[in-house]
N, C-alpha and C positions, 0 to 999 in steps of 0.2 A: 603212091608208095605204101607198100603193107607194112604192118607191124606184128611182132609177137612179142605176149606177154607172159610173165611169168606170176602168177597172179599168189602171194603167200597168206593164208586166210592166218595158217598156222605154222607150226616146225612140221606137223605130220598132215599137213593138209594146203596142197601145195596143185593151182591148177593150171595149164594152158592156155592161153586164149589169143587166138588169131584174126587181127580184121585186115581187110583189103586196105583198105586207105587208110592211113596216118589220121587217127580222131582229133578234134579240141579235147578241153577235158572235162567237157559237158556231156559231150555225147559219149565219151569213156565211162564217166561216171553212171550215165542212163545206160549203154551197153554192158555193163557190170552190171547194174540191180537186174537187169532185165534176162540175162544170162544166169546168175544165180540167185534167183527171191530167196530162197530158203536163207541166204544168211540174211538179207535185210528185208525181214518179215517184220511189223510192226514199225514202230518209230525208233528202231537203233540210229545211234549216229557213229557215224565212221570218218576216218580220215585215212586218204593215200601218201603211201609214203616211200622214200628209196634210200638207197645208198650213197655218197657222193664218194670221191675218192679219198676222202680222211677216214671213210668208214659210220660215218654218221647217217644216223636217220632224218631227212628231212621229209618235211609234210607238203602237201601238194591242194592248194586250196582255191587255185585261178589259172585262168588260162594263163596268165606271163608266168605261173611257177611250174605250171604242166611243158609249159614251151622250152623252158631250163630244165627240164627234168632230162626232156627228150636230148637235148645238146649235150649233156653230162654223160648220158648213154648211148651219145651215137656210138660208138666203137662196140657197141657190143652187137651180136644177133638176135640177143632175147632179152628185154628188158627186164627185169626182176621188179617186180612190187611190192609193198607190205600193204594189207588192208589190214588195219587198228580199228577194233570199236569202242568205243567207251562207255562206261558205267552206265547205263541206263538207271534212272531214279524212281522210285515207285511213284504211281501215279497218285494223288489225295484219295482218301476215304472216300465214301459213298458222302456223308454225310459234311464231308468239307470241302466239295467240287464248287469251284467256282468261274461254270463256262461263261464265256462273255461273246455272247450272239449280238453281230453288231446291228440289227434291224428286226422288226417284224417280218419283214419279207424274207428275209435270212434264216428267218431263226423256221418259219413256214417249210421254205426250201428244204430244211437240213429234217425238218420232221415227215416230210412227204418222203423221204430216202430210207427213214433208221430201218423202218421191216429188211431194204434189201441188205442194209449192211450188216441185220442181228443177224439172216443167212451166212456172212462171210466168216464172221467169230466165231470160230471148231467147237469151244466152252464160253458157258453162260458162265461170266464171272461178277464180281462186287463192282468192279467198274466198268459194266457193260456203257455206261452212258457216257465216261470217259474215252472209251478205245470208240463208239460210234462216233463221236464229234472229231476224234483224228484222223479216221478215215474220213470221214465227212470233209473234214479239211483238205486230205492228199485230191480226192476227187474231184474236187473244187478250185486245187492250183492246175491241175491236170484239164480242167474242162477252160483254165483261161488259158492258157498255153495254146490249147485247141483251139480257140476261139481265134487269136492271134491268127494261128498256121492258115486254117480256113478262108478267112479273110485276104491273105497275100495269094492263093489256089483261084478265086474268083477272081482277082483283076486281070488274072491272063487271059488271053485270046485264046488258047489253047485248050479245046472239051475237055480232052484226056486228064489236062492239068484242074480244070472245072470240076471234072468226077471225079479228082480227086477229094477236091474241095468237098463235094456233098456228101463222099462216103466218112468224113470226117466230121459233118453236123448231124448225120446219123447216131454216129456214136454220142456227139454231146447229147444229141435228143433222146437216147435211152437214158445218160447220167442224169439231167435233169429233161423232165418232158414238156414243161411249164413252163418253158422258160422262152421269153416274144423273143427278146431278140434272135436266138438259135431258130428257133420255127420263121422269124422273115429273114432269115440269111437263106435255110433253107429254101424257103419258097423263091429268093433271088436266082441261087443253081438252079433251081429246077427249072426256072423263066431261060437263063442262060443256055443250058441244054435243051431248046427248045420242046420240054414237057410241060406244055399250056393246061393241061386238066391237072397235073399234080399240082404247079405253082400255084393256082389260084386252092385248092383246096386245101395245101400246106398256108397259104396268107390269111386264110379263112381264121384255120387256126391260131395263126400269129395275133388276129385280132380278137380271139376270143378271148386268147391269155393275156390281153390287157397293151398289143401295142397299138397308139392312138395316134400317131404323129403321121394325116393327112395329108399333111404337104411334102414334107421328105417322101412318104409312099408314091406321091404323085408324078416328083421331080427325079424320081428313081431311074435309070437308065438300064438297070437291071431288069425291070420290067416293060421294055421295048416291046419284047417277043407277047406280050399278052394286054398289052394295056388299051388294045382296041377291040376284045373282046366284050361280050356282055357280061361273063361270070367275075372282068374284072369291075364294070362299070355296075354290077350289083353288090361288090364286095364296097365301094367307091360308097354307094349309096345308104350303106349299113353301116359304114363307122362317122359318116354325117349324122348321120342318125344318133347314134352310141355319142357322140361329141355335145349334137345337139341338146341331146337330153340331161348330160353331164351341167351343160351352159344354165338349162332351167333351174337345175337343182341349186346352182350357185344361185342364180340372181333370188331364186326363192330365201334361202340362206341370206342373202344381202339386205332383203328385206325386211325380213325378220331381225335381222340385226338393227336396219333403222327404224325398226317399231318400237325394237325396245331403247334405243339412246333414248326416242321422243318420249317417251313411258319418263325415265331418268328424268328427262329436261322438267318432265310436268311435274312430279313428284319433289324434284328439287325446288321450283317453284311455290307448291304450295306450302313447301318448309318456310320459305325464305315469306311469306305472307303471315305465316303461325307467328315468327320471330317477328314480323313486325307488327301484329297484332298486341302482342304482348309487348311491347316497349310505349311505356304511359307518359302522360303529360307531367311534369314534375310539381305543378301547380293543384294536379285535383289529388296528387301523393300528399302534397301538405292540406289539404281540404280535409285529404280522409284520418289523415293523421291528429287535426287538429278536432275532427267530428268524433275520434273514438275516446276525446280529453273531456270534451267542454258538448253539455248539450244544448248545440244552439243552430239556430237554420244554415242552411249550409251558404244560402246567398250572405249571411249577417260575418258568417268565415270570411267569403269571398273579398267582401270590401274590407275590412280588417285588415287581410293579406297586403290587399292592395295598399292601403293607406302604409303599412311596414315595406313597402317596398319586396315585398313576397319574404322579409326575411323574419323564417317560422321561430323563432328566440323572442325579437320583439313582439308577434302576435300573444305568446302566450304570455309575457308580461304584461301587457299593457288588459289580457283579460283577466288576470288574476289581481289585477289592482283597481277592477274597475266591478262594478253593482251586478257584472253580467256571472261573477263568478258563482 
């Protein structure tokens, strides 16, 4: 069932728009921007909106209110719209942008991009780095969306529905070109469409850009069409390699790790030998104590001590009352 729309930007600006089938209000929404960019150039935000029979404006923000919208205006032949945009708020100063890039790899990503996106900005402005990270961003929901669609394209049996699938990791692999997983979905089409020289040279690249997961690659079904070739059973033998070598680096790291606890262990050790080095007999402490009072042989202390039963009060009385003083 077709629809027509009456699409009201303004009072003097007022457009038609016709599709064949009855949309969601997803694809109304994408068929509006996509039909006219020029109004939602940059990050405007908008809201659709109609009339109901009191005369009221309501907004339209899901599919059950796009569903009710449609019910309310069956009796008519042209639906009328309003498109409302809202205040757009200035974006922060140069100097108080506070983007929040959620990873190194992210934040990589979105700097391998900025040159294409300074081309898309008509004027260099103060918040060039502002309007790059939101395009950066629209790109980015846009490229998982694709990522999605792509995915449900290759589980069919069906080529036609296959190419379509790979003309769609195309385009992600211009958005981002670095990116494993898009280069081994790709190389997956290309196996599927029986192009055994592009798959394996697309995989190539998938493992250069860092994807390493050997087994999944192996247990792949996607890769039927090529996996008894030799260009795969050398790509097979290059990311054993690339793993292998990762493997050394660890255990090298591990080691060095238990070199140093033992380092610790020993060092803590020779502490704990210092400390009991220095913890003295209490007996040669009253020895010394009593040798830095009275000068007399250190054995003439000893027995002293003893005969006091070590207790150093009685030694020194019993020397200060006796001919040794």
């Amino acid at each position: 069932m077709s629809a027509t729309f009456k699409i009201v930007f303004s009072e003097t600006d007022i457009r038609r728009l016709t599709m064949k089938v009855l949309p969601t209000y997803q694809e109304f929404v994408s068929h509006l921007e996509g039909t006219y960019p020029s109004y939602f150039c940059g990050e405007k935000k908008f809201v659709v909106k109609y009339l109901d029979s009191d005369g009221d404006k309501i907004a339209v923000t899901s599919q059950i209110e796009f569903e009710e919208m449609i019910s309310q205006l069956s009796g008519e032949s042209t639906l009328k719209i309003f498109v409302e945009f809202e205040e757009v708020k200035q974006p922060p100063k140069k100097n108080e942008e506070n983007i929040n890039i959620v990873c190194p790899e992210e934040e990589k990503s979105f700097l391998e991009n900025v040159e294409d996106m300074v081309k898309e900005i008509p004027v260099i402005t103060d918040n060039l780095f502002q309007e790059c990270y939101n395009q950066w961003q629209k790109r980015r929901n846009l490229y998982w969306n694709l990522h999605r669609m792509s995915l449900q394209y290759l589980d069919s049996l069906d080529k036609n529905v296959i190419q379509k699938g790979k003309e769609i990791l195309l385009k992600m692999v211009d958005m981002f070109p670095n990116n494993k997983i898009t280069l081994y979905n790709l190389a997956c089409a290309e196996s599927l469409l029986g192009n055994v020289k592009e798959s394996i040279s697309t995989l190539e690249k998938a493992i250069e850009a860092g994807y390493h997961d050997l087994t999944h690659m192996l247990n792949d079904k996607d890769f039927n069409n090529i996996k008894y070739t030799e260009g795969f059973n050398l790509l097979v033998q290059k990311l054993q390699r690339i793993i292998n070598g990762d493997s050394v680096k660890l255990e090298t790291e591990d080691v060095k790790i238990e070199e140093k606890v033992e380092e610790i262990k020993v060092e803590e050790k020779v502490e704990e030998i210092k400390v009991e080095e220095k913890v003295e007999d209490p007996l040669i402490e009253k020895l010394d104590y009593l040798g830095e009072i009275f000068p007399l042989p250190r054995d003439i202390l000893g027995e002293l001590l003893a005969q006091c039963n070590n207790n150093l009060e009685q030694v020194v009385d019993l020397i200060n009352s006796t001919t040794f003083k």
